[in-house]
C-alpha positions in Angstrom: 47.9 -34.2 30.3 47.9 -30.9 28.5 51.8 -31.7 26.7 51.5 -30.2 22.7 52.9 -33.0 21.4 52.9 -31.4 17.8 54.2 -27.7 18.1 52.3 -25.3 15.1 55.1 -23.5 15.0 56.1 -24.5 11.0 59.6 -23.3 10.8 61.8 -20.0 10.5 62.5 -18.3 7.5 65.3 -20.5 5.5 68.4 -18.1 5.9 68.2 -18.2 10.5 69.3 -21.7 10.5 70.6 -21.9 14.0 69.3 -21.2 17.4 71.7 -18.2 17.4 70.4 -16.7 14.4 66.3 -17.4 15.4 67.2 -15.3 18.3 69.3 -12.7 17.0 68.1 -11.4 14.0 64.4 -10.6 14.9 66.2 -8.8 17.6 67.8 -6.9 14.9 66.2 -6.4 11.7 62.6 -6.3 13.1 61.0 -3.4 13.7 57.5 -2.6 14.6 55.6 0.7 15.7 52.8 1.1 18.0 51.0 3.8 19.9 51.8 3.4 23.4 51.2 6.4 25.9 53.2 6.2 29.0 51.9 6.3 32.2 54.2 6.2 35.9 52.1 4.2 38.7 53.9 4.9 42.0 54.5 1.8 44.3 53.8 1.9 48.1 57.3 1.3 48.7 58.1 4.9 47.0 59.3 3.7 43.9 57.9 3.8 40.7 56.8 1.4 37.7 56.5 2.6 34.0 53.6 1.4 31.8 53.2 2.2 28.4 49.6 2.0 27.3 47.5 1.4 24.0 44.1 2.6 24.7 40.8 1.4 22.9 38.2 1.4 25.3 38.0 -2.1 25.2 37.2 -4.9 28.3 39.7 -6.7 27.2 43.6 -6.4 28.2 46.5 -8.3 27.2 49.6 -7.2 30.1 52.7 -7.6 28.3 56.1 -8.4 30.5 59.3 -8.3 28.8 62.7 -10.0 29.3 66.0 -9.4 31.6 67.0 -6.0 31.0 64.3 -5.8 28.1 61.7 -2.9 28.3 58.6 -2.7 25.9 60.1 -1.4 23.1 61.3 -4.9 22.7 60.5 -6.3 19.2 58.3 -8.9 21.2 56.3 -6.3 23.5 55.8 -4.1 20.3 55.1 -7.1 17.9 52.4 -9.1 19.9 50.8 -5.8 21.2 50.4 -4.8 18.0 48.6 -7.8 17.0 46.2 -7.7 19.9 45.6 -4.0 19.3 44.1 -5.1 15.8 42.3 -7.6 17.4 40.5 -4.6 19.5 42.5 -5.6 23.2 43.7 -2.9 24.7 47.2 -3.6 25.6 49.7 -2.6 29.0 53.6 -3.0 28.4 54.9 -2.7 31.7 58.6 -1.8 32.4 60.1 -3.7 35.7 61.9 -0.8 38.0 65.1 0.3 36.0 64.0 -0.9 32.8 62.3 2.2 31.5 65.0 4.8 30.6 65.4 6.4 34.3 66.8 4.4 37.2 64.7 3.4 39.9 64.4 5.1 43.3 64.6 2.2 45.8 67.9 0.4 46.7 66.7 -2.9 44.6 66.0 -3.7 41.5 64.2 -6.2 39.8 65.0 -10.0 40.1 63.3 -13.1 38.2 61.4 -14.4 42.3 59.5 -10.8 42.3 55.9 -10.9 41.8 54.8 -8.5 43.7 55.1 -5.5 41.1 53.0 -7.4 38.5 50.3 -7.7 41.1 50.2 -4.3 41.8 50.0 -3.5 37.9 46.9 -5.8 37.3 45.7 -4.3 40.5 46.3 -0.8 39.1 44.9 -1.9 35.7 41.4 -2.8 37.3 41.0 0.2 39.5 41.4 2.3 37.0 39.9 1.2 34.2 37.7 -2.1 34.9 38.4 -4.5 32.4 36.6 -7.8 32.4 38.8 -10.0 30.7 42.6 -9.8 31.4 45.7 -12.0 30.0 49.1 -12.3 31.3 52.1 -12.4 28.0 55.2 -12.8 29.3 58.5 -13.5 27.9 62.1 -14.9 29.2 62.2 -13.6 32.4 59.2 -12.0 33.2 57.0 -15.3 31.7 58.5 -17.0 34.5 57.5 -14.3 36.8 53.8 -14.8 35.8 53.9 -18.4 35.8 55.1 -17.9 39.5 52.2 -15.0 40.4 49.9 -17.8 38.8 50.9 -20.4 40.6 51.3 -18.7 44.2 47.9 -17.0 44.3 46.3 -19.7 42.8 42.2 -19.0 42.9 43.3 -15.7 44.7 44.1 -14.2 41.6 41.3 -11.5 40.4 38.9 -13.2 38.3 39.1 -11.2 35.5 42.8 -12.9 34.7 41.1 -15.5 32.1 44.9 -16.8 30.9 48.8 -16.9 31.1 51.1 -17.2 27.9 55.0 -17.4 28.7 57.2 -17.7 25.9 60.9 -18.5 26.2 60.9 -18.9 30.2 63.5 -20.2 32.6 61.4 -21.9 34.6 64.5 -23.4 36.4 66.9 -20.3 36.9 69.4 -22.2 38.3 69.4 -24.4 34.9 69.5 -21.2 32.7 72.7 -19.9 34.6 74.1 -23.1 33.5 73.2 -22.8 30.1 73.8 -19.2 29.8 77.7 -20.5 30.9 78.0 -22.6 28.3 81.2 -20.8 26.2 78.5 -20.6 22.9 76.4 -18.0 24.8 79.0 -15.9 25.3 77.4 -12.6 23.4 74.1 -13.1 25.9 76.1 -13.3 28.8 78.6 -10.4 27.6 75.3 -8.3 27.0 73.9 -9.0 30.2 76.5 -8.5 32.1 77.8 -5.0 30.7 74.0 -3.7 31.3 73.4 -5.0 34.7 76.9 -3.9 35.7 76.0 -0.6 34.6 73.2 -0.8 37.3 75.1 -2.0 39.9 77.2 1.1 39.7 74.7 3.4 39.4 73.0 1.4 42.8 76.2 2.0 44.4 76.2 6.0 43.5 72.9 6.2 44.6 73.3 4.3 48.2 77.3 4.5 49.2 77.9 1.2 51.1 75.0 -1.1 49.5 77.6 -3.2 47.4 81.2 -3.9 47.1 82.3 -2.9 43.5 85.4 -4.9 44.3 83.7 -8.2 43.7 83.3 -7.6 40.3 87.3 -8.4 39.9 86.5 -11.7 41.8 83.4 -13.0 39.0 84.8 -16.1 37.2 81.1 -17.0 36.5 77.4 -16.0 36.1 76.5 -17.6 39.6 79.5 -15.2 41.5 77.4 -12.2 40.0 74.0 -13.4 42.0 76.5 -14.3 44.6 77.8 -10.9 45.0 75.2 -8.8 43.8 71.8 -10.2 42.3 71.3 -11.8 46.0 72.2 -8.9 48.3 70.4 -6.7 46.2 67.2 -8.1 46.2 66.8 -9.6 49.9 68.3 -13.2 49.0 70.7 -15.3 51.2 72.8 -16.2 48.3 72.9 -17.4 44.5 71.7 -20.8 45.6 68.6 -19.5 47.7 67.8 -16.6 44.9 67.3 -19.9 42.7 65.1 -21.7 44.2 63.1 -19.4 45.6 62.8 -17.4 42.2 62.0 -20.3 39.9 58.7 -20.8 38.5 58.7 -24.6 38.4 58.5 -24.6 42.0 55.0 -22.7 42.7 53.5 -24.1 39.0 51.4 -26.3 40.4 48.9 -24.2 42.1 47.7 -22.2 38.8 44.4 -22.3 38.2 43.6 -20.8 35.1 44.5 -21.9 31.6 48.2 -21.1 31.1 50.7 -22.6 28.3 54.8 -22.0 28.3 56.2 -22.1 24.8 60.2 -23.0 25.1 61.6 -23.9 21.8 64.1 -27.2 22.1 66.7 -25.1 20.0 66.7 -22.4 22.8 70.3 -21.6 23.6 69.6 -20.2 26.5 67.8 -22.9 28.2 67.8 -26.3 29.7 65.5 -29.1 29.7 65.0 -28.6 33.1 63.6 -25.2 32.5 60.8 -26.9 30.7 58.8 -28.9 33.4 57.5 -31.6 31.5 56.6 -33.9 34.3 54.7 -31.4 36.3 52.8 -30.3 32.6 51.9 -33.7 32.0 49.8 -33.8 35.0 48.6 -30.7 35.2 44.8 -29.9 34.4 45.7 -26.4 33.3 49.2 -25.9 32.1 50.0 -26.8 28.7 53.7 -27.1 27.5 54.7 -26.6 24.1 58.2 -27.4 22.8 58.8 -25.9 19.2 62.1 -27.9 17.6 63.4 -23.9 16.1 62.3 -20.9 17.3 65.1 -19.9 19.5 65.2 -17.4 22.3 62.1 -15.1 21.5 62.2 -15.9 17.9 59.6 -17.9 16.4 59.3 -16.0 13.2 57.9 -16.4 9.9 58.5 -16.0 6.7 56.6 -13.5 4.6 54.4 -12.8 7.1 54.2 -9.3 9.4 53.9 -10.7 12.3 55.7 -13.7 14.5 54.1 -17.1 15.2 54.6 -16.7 18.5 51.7 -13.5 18.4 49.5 -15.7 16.4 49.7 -18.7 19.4 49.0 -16.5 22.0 46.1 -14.9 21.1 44.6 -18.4 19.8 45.4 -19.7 23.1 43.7 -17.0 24.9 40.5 -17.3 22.3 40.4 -20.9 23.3 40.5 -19.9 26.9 37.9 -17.6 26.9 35.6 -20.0 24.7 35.8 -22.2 27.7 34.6 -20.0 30.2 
């Protein structure tokens, strides 16, 4: 049932014509300030998350979660928790381990299956400062991250969690490597791979014997890099099990709270398939809307401060609260 057959998303401004553009140039040109204040929450395992905070004394939250080898100085973290900040929320930009500036301690890093680290931030978030209303804004990778926690704990999840906004998210990974192969995406996969190779190393430096460095002479595609290293890393078989263990279209259908996934049909970086329509269409609670434009975390506007895809979430979350 809830498929947005009309997207509100209008259009971008005249002169990002293409997918491409959509996604590069907010990337690029946009720049927004906020007033985050960093706090470090230490893991049981020994390692360490990184949450940057802004702090209104509200009962509301808004937990933002970036994208693959994003951090929250994103243009997308800042810009949407900047809206919600006027809209008196306080807001959480969390950093997945490695993403903050300073390496993580544990042999592993983050991978698009783990869920376990955004559990402990909500869990972190409500022990210490007892909100009553939370909402989960994810984007690219870490959306489908919180589609999955949704849909795995199901009515587990703590009842102040009133909503789940994913913008942008491969909800089929293995799809997204495909797409991400496609010789067009080259800059995202050259950009990827330079940053997470940079990792890898340092992984290696930090635990001698955890990874061959040899195998990156034997990558002729994105899938040998999960073979090789993504996988191993992160306590997966190989490529093919890290995919279908990790992708979000697989546990969907036990969320139980009002959730929506905005994937724009220009995306370059995604599939079809990462947009499950069929499972949307039947599903009391998830709600899929497919913007023609928007690209890859795009969605902006013209003449306006802010991106559309700020504006949708936080009428999404209004509506969700209304109907509680």
């Amino acid at each position: 049932m809830p498929i947005i057959e009309k997207s509100s998303y209008p259009a971008p401004p005249p002169f990002q014509f293409n997918g491409h553009l959509q996604t590069i140039l907010p990337a690029l040109t946009r720049k927004v300030e906020v007033p985050y204040e960093r706090e470090r929450l230490e893991l049981p395992d020994g390692d360490f998350l990184d949450l940057d905070w802004i702090d209104q004394k509200s009962k509301k939250l808004a937990i933002l979660s970036h994208g693959l080898e994003g951090n929250s100085d994103r243009h997308y973290m800042k810009g949407m928790g900047s809206f919600f900040q006027q809209q008196n929320w306080d807001v959480l930009a969390w950093n997945c381990r490695s993403c903050s500036g300073e390496m993580n301690r544990k042999p592993r890093l983050y991978n698009h299956g783990e869920i376990e680290d955004i559990a402990e931030v909500i869990r972190h978030a409500l022990s210490t400062k007892h909100y009553a209303q939370i909402v989960l804004i994810g984007f690219s990778m870490v959306g489908s991250i919180l589609l999955k926690y949704l849909g795995v704990h199901g009515n587990e999840i703590p009842s102040a969690i009133v909503a789940g906004v994913a913008f942008s998210s491969p909800c089929d990974l293995k799809a997204s490597v495909e797409a991400l192969e496609e010789p067009h995406n080259f800059i995202y996969r050259r950009r990827f791979a330079k940053s997470l190779r940079l990792k890898v190393e340092q992984k290696a430096e930090q635990f001698p014997g955890i990874v061959n460095l040899e195998n990156f002479d034997r990558i002729k595609r994105w899938q040998d890099f999960d073979d090789y290293f993504s996988a191993p890393l992160n306590g997966y078989k190989d490529a093919a099990d890290f995919y279908e263990k990790a992708s979000a279209k697989n546990y969907m259908q036990g969320i139980q709270v009002p959730a929506l996934l905005v994937n724009a049909k220009n995306d370059p970086i995604l599939k079809p398939e990462c947009s499950p329509a069929r499972l949307c269409e039947k599903h009391p609670h998830v709600y899929l809307e497919q913007p023609e434009r928007g690209g890859h975390v795009g969605f902006s506007l013209s003449r306006k401060p802010f991106a559309w895809s700020e504006f949708r979430a936080f009428q999404f979350v209004e509506k969700a609260i209304n109907r509680n």
